[in-house]
C-alpha positions as CSV (number, residue, x, y, z in Angstrom):
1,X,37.3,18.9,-8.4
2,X,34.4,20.3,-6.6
3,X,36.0,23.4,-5.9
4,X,37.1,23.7,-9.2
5,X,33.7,23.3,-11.2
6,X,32.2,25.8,-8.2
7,X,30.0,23.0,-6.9
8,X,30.8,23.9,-3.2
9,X,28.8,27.5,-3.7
10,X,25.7,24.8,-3.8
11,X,26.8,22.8,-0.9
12,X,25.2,19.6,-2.0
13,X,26.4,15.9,-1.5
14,X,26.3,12.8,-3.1
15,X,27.3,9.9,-1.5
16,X,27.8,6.7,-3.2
17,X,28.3,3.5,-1.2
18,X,29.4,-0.1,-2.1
19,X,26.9,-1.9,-1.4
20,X,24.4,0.2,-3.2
21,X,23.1,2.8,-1.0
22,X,23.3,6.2,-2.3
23,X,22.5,9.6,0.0
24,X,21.6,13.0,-1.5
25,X,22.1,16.0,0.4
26,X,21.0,19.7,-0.7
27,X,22.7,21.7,2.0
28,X,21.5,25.1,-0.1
29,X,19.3,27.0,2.1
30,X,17.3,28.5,-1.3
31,X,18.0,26.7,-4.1
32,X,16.3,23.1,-4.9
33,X,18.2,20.3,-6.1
34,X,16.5,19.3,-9.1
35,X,17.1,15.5,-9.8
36,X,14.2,14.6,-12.3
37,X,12.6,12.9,-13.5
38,X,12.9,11.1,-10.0
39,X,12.2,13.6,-7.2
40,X,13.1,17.3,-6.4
41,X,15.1,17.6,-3.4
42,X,14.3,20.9,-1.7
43,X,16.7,23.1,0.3
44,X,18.2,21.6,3.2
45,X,16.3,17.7,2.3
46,X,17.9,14.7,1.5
47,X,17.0,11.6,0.2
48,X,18.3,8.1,0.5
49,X,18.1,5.5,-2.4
50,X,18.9,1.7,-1.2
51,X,18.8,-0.5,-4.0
52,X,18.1,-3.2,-2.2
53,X,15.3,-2.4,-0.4
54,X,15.9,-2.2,2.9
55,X,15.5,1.7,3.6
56,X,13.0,4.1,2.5
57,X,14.3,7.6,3.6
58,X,13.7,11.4,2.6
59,X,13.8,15.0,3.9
60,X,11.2,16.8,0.6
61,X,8.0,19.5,1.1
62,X,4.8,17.9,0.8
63,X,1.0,19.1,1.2
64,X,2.6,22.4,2.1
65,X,4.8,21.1,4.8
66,X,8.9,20.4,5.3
67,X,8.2,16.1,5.7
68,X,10.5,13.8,6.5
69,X,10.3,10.0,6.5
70,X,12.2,7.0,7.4
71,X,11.4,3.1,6.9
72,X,13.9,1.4,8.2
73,X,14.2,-2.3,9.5
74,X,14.2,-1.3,13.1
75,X,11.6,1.7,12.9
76,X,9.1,4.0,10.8
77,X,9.5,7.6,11.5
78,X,7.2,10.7,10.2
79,X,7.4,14.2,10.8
80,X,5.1,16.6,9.7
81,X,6.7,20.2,10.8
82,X,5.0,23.3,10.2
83,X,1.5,21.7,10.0
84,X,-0.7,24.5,11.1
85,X,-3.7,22.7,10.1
86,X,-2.8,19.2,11.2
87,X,-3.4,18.0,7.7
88,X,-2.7,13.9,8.4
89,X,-0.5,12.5,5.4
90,X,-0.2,8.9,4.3
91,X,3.2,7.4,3.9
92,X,3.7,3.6,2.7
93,X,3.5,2.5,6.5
94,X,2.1,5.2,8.5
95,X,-0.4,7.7,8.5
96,X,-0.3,10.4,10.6
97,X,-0.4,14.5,11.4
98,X,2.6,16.0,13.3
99,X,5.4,13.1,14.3
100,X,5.0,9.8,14.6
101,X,7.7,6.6,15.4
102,X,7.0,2.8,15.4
103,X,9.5,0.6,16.9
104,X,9.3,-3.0,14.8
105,X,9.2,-6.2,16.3
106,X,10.5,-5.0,19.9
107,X,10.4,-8.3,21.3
108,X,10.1,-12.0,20.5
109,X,6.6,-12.4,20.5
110,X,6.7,-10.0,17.7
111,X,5.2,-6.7,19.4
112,X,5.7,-2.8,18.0
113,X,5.6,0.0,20.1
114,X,3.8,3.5,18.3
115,X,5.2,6.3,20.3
116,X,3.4,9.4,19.9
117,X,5.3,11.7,22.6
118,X,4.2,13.6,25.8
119,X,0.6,14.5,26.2
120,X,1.1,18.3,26.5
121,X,4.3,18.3,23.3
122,X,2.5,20.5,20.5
123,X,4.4,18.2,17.9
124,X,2.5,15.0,18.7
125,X,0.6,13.5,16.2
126,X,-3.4,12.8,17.1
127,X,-3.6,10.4,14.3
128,X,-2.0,7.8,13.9
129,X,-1.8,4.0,12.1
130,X,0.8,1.7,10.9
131,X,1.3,-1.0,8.2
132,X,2.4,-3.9,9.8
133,X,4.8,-6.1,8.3
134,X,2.4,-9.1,8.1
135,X,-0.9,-6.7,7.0
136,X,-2.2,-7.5,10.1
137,X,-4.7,-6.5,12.8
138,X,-3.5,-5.2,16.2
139,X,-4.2,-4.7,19.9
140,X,-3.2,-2.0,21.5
141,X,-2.7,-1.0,25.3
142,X,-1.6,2.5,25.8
143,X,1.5,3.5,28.0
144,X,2.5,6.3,30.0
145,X,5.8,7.8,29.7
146,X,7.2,5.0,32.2
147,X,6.0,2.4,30.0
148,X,2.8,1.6,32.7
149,X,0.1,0.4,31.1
150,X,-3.0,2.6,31.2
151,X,-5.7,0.6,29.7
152,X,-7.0,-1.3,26.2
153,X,-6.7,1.2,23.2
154,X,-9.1,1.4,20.9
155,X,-8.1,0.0,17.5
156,X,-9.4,-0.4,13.4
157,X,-8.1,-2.3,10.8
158,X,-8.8,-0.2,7.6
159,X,-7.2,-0.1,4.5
160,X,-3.9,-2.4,5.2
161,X,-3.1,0.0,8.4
162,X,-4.0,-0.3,12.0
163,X,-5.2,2.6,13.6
164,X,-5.3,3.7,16.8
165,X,-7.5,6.1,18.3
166,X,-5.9,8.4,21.0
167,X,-6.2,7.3,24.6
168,X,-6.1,10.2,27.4
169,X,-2.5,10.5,28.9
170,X,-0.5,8.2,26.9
171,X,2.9,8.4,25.5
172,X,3.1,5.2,23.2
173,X,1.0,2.0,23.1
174,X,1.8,-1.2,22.6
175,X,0.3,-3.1,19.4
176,X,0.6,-7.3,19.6
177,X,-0.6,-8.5,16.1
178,X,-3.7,-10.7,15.6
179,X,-5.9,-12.2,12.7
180,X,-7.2,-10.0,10.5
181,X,-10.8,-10.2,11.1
182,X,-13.6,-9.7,8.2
């Protein structure tokens, strides 16, 4: 059927699963696949719609960049490409410049680790903060590549997020949730 309407010249997929979850491709490296009133999906993005909630995912150009995002129930993921500037963007759960990836709930005692990549990597976000899943407030203690702790991170609760303010040399810190505090 595809090849007979000449719907492969567009390479684009849609991908229709039982249980609800529905994936968008636009494989066309030009030509955007317009899916209003909803959301545009621009060349080479794709988009994910779960109707049950469970998975927030999209490839789309935002602020001027290619952006992708996933919020999954193991892990938020951001990636800001092509950000000359390093413009931060705000997503539902994270907040950030370049890339960004939160491990949820790593542990039993309910920890999340926010990697931010190696030190000298061009692509590593210098801002970042997360939503955590009980709007808490967070200590963090940064981590070198080996997972060795390097010291107390400085942290603020602002705004629903915590945010974490850069610590010299490490590769991801580890946030343990605690009371809000007023």
């Amino acid at each position: 059927q595809a090849i007979a309407a000449d719907a492969v010249k567009w390479n684009r997929i849609c991908v229709e699963y039982d249980d609800g979850l529905t994936i968008y491709v636009n494989g066309h490296p030009t030509a955007a696949w317009n899916r209003e009133p909803e959301y545009v999906i621009p060349p080479n993005g794709w988009y994910v719609v779960d109707t049950k909630g469970k998975l927030t995912a999209w490839s789309f150009d935002r602020d001027g960049c290619r952006t992708d995002y996933v919020d999954s129930p193991k892990y938020v993921f951001a990636d800001i490409r092509d950000n000359p500037k390093g413009t931060p963007q705000q997503f539902d759960r994270l907040i950030c410049d370049r890339q960004l990836i939160v491990r949820k709930n790593i542990d039993e005692s309910n920890r999340w680790e926010m990697i931010v990549g190696e030190p000298d990597y061009a692509g590593r976000s210098t801002i970042h903060a997360v939503r955590l899943d009980k709007d808490a407030d967070a200590d963090a203690v940064a981590l070198d590549f080996h997972g060795n702790g390097l010291g107390k991170a400085e942290t603020r609760y602002s705004s629903g997020m915590v945010h974490v303010t850069p610590f010299d040399g490490a590769f991801s810190y580890l946030l343990t949730p605690k009371a809000k505090t007023n």
